[in-house]
N, C-alpha and C positions, 0 to 999 in steps of 0.2 A: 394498241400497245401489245407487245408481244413480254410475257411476264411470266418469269419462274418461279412456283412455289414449292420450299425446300421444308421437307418434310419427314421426321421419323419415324411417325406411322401413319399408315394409311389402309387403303383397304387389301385383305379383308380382314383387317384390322376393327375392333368396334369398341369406339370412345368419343369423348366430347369433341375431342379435336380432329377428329379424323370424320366427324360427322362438321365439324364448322369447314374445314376442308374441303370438303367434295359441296359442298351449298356454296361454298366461294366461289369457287372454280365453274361452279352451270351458271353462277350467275355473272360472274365476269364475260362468259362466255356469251352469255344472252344479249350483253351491252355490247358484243363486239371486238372485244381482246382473244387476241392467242392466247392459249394459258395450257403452260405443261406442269406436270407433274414432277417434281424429283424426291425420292423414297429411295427406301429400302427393299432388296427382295424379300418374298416371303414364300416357303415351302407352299409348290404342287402352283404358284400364281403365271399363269402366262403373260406374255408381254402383252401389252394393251397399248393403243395408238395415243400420241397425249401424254406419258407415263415413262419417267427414266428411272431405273430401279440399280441401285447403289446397293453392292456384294455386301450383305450382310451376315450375322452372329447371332446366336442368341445370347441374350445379356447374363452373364452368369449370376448375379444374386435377383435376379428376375427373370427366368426362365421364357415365359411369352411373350417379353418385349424383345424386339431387334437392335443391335448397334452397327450403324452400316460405318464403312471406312470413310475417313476423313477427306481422302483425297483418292481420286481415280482420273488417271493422264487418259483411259476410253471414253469414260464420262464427261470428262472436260470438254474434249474432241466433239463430243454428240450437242453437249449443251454449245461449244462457240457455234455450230450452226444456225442454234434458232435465232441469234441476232436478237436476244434480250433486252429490253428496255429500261428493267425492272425488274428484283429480286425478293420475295416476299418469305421471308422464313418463320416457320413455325416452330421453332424447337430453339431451343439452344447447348443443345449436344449436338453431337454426331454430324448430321445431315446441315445441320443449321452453320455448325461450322464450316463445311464443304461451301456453304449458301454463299457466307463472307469471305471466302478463298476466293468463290467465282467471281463474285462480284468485283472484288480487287484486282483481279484479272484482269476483266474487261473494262472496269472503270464505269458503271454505274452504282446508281443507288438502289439502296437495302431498306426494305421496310420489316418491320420485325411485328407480330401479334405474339401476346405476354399473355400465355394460355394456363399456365398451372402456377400455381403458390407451393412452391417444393418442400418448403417446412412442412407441409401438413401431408407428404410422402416420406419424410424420412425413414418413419419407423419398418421401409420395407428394404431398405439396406441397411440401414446400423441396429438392427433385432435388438433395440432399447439399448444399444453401447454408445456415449457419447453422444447422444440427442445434441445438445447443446453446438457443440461445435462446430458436426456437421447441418445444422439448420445456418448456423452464420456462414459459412461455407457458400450455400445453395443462396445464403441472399447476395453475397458477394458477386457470386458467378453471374448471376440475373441482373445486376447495377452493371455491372463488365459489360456484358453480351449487349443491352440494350443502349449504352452511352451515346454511343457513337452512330448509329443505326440514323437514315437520314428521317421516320417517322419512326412513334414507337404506337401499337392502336394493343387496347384490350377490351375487355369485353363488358368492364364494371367498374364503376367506382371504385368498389372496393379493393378491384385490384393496382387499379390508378392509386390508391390510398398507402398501401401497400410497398409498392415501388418507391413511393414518396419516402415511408417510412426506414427503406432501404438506404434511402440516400439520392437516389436518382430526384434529381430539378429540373429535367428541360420538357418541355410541349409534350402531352402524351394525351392524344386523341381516345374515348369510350365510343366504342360499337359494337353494340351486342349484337353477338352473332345471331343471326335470322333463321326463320322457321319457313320452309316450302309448307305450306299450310295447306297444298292441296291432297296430298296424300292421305293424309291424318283426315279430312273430313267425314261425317257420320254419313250424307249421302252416297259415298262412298262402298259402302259396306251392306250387304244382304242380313237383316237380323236373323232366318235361318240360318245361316253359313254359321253366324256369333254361335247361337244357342249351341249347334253343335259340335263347335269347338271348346263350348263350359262343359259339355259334356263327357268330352274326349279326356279330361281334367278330372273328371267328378262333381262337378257346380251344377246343381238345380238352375233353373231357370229363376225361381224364387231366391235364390240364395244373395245377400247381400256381399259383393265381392270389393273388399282393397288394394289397390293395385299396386306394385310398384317394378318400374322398370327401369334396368340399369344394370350396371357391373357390380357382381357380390364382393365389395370389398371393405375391408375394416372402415375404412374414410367414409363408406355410404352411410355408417351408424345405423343400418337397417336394425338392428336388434331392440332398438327403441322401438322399431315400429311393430318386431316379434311379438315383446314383451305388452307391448297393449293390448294386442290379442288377446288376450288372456282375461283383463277384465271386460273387453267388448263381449268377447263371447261368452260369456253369463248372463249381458243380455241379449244378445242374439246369438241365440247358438248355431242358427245356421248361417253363421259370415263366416266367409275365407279371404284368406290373403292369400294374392296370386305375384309371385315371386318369377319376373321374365329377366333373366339373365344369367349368367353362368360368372364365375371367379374364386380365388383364395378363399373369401369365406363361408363358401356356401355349407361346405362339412359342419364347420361351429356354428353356423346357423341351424342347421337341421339340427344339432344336438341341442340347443335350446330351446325349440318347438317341442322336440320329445321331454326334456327336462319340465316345461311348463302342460304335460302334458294334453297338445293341443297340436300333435301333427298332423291329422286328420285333415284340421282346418287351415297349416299353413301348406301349401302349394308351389313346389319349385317345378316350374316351366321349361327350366335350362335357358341357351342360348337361342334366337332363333334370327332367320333371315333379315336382314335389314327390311328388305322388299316386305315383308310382313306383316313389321312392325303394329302398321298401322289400324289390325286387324287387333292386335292385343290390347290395344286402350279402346277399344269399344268392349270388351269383356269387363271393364270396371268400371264402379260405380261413385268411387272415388281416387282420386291418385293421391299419393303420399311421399314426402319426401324430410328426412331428417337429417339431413349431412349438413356440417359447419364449414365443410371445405370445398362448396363449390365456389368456379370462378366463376358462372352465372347459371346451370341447371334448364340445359335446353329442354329435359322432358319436361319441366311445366309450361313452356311455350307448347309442347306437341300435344299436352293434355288439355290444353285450352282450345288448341286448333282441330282436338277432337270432340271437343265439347263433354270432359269430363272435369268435375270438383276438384280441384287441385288443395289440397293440404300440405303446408309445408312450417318447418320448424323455422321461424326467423334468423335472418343474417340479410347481413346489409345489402349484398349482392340482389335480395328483393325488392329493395324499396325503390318505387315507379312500378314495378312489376304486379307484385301483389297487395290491395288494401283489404286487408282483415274484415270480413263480413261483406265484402262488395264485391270484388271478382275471384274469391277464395277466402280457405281460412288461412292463419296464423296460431300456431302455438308456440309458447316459451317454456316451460317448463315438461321435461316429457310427461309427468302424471297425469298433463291435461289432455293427453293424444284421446285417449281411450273417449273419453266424454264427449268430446270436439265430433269424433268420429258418430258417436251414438246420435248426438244431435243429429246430425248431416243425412243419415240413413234412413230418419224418422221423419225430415221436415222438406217432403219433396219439394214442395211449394216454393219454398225458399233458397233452396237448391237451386233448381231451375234457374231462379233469379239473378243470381253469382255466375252462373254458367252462361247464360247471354249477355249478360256485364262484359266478362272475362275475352268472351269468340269475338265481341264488339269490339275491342279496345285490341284486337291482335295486329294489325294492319304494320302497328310501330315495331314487333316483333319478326316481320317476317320477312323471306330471304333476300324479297325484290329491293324492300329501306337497306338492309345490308350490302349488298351489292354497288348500289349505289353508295353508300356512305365511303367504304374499302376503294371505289372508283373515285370519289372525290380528295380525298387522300391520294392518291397515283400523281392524278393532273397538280396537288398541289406540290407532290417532291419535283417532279417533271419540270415546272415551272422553276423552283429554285434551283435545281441542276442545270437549267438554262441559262441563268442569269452568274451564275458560279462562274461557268464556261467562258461565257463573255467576260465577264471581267475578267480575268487569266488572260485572253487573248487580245484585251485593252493595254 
């Protein structure tokens, strides 16, 4: 099949969705499909083969994000070439709009993936004016955008849940997005190279390190993971939390580390290379994750597929994913973070145990089952666009 995926951000962009994005697209690609890209530009990015980039803005009440234009008559012209089969959007602004212009265009079908739960973004354009309105707004817009779409796929239940709650009733396909698990591997990785990158940090080799990797931003609720710092390290005072990503909150984070007087031991990384990554969750010795608004939290697949302890605060987006004491923990109350952690640090033995549970059980998680699932989906619109046609022509 020859299939366009329309996109408003991508690389080098760094997000969930622009990380489930490029894992679709190699794996689409392994099965056998054309698959182009259509995005937005972004400063200093050269054209890449594959890749149609839509004249974009920066979004003014979001400064790092792009809004590419709705409609481009060169764009058009580039995309009727590739002879498209298939429209797969990922957004529902901008770009995604362009996606279902195309599509009506040419007269195929549009499969849409339901990536973000907008309520739990509002508060980064209405700066706490009107919450209310504009969240029914954003569920509106999301029941609109997905009605009509001839498949709708997400990533989780919960967000299947979600949608329902919206109001949306028709067929709505869960597949969580997959993990390239080879990257992430521990064989992978030279433990001198590790040690001297704890180094380059200030981490002992002894030192017990908590990891968390991701965008610094208010939604992450990392400050729950700040604030337990504080009583972990009374009893181990030489644990750090090693902070890999860059965003809006990392200032008010650091001011909370110094506030709890414990900056020492929290560790901001910054941003770093995709290609990287893989190098940073072998520095920890637990990963951590406390945010209520993911649509399913790809680094604890990558923490799994790295063979590190994954800790995460419950939401339902987990469940299949993680069982409490068997391939990870679960906490519910943040008070209990600190304690969860102390145990975990202390009881190699047991560790261990969760951690080859957890790599064992990846196989459901990772890119190849996605690939395929996103492909079985394809042949099934295919199929009913076939038989549409015919009867029309009956």
């Amino acid at each position: 099949m020859n299939i366009g995926i329309f996109t408003d951000t991508y690389y080098p962009q760094v997000s969930g969705v622009v990380t489930s994005t490029m894992i679709l697209r190699n794996e689409l690609i392994k099965l056998g499909h054309n698959v182009t890209i259509i995005t937005v530009t972004y400063p200093d990015v050269e054209e890449q083969e594959g890749i149609i980039r839509l004249p974009s803005i920066p979004f003014f009440l979001l400064p790092s994000q792009r809004v590419g234009m709705i409609y481009s008559h060169k764009i058009m012209s580039k995309i009727k070439k590739l002879d498209l089969d298939l429209i797969h959007t990922q957004t529902e602004f901008s770009v995604g709009i362009f996606g279902r212009i195309v599509a009506k265009r040419l007269d195929i079908p549009v499969v849409h993936t339901y990536h973000t739960m907008y309520e739990d973004y509002i508060h980064y354009v209405s700066h706490g004016i009107m919450l209310k309105p504009a969240s029914q707004f954003a569920k509106k817009v999301s029941k609109l955008y997905c009605r009509d779409c001839s498949a709708i796929i997400v990533p989780t239940i919960k967000v299947k849940d979600a949608l329902r709650q919206y109001g949306l009733t028709r067929h709505i396909d869960v597949i969580p997005t997959g993990v390239d698990i080879e990257p992430f591997k521990r064989s992978n990785f030279n433990e001198e190279v590790i040690k001297n990158e704890k180094k380059s940090f200030g981490i002992n080799e002894t030192d017990p390190v908590v990891l968390f990797i991701g965008r610094i931003a208010k939604e992450k609720s990392i400050d729950v993971i700040v604030n337990s710092m504080k009583e972990l390290i009374k009893r181990l005072p030489n644990c750090k939390l090693l902070l890999v990503g860059d965003g809006p909150e990392r200032e008010n984070l650091e001011l909370l580390a110094k506030e709890l007087g414990i900056e020492k031991s929290v560790i901001f990384a910054g941003e770093r290379p995709w290609a990287e990554i893989g190098k940073y969750y072998q520095m920890g010795d637990v990963f951590v994750g406390a945010s209520l608004t993911e649509t399913q939290g790809l680094t604890f697949a990558e923490a799994m597929a790295a063979q590190i302890l994954v800790v995460a605060k419950y939401d339902k987006n987990l469940d299949g994913i993680i069982s409490d004491k068997v391939n990870g923990r679960i906490f519910y109350k943040d008070e209990d973070l600190d304690g969860i952690l102390f145990d975990i640090l202390n009881d190699k033995g047991n560790c261990d145990v969760m951690v080859k549970n957890a790599y064992d059980g990846i196989d459901s998680l990772s890119s190849r089952c996605f690939g395929a699932n996103v492909e079985r989906v394809y042949m099934e619109v295919e199929k009913q666009t076939y038989m549409i046609a015919n009867q029309k022509v009956t």
